[in-house]
N, C-alpha and C positions, 0 to 999 in steps of 0.2 A: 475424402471430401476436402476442398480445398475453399475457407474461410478467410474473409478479407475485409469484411466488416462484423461490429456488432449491430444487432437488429433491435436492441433493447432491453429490457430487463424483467424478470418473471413477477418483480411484486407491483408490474404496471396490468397483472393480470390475477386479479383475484378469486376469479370462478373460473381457472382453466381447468377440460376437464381429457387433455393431451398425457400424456407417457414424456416423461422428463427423465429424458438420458442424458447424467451428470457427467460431466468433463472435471473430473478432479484436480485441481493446481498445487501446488504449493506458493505460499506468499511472493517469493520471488520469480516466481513463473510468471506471475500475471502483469509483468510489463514487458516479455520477452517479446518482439515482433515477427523473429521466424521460431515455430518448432511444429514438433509432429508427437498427439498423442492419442491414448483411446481411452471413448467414452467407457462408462460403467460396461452397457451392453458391447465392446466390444470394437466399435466403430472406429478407424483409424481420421484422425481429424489431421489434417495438416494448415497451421495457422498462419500468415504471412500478409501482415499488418507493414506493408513497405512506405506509406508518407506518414505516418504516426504513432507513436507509441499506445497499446494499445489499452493501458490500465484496465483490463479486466477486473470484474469483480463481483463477488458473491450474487449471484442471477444471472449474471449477463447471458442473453441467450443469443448464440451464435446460427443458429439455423432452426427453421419453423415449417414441418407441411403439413397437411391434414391431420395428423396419428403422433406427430412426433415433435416435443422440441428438446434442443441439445441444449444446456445451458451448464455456467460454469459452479463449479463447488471449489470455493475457496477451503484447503482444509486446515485444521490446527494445527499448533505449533507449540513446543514450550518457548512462553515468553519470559518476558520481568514484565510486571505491573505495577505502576506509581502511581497511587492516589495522593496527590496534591494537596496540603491544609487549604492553600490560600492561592492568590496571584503570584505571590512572590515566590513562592517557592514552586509553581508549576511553572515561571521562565529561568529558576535556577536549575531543574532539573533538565529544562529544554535546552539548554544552552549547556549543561554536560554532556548531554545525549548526545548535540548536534557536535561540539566539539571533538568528539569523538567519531564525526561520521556515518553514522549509524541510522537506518532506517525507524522513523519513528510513529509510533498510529496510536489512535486515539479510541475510546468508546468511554461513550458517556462523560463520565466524568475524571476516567482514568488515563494513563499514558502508557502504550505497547510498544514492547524492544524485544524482538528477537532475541533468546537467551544468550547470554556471553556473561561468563562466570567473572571473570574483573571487573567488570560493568556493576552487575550483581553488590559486586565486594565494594565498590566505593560507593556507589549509592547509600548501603546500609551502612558502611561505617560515618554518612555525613549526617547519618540521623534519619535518613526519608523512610517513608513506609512503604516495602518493598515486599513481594512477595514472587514467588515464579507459579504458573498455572499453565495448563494447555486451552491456547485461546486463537479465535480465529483474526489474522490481521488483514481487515479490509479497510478499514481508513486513515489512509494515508494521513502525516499533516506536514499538508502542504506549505515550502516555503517561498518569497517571494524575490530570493538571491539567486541570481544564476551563478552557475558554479564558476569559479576563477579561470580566467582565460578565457572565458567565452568571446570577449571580442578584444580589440586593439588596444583597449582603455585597461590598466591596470588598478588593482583593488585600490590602494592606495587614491589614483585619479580620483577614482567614481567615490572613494570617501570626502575627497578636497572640496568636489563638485556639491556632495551634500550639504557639509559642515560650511562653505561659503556663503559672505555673508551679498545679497543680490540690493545694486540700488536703484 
C-alpha cells in the first residue's frame, strides 16, 4: 500500500469504533520521506512523502476504510530527561543541547534527548537534574534558525543584518 499523505490524526476521533492497525516508528523514522514498513497486523506500507517532510507523529493515521485505520505508534526510547528549575536554566540547557546538535523534544514541563552517555555526563556534572527513562519522543522543539548555508547570506551576514542599527 502506497501512502503519500496524512489524513489526520486519531485523537480528532474519540468514539472510534474501527481496528487500529499500528505502524510502529521509531523517533527518527518519523521524518523519513521514503521507506517501506509493516503494520502490526502485517501490512507492508510503503511511504513516500516527495514535496514534504512528513513529521509523523504519535496517531497520525495514514489510511481509513470502513473496518480499518493504519495509524502511526511512535515507540520509546531511552532518553535523558531535564527538568528545568527556572527560565534560565531551561535556555542554558537548550543551548548545550543545541550546541551539540542534537535532537531535542519537550513534554510538559521537561526536555527529551535521545540518550548519549557524554551528554548525560556534562549535564549532571553542571548540576542539572538529570535523569535517563524510556520515554516516547513526539514533540519536537522547534527552532526558528535555518541550518547554515541555507542560502547565499552567510551566518555572520544575517547576524550584521540583525544587530544593525536601521534609521
Amino acid at each position: 500500500m502506497l501512502i503519500q499523505q496524512k489524513i489526520g490524526n486519531i485523537k480528532d476521533y474519540p468514539n472510534n469504533t474501527k481496528t487500529i492497525d499500528w505502524l510502529k516508528l521509531q523517533w527518527f523514522e518519523s521524518n523519513k520521506r521514503i521507506q517501506r514498513k509493516h503494520t502490526e497486523s502485517g501490512l507492508e506500507i510503503a511511504i513516500k512523502f516527495l514535496q514534504e517532510n512528513p513529521n509523523l507523529t504519535q496517531g497520525d493515521i495514514l489510511f481509513e476504510d470502513e473496518k480499518t485505520i493504519i495509524a502511526i505508534e511512535v515507540l520509546p526510547c531511552e532518553c535523558i530527561v531535564v527538568a528545568p528549575k527556572n527560565m534560565f536554566e531551561m535556555a542554558s540547557v537548550c543551548y548545550e543541547i543545541g550546541n551539540k546538535h542534537l535532537p531535542l523534544f519537550f513534554d510538559k514541563e521537561e526536555l527529551l534527548v535521545p540518550n548519549e552517555m557524554p551528554l548525560f555526563k556534562l549535564l549532571l556534572s553542571q548540576g542539572y537534574v538529570v535523569k535517563q527513562e524510556q520515554r516516547k519522543l513526539v514533540q519536537p522543539l522547534k527552532t526558528t534558525v535555518a541550518p547554515h548555508g541555507s542560502t547565499n547570506e552567510t551566518l555572520f551576514t544575517k547576524i550584521m543584518k540583525l544587530t544593525a542599527t536601521h534609521e
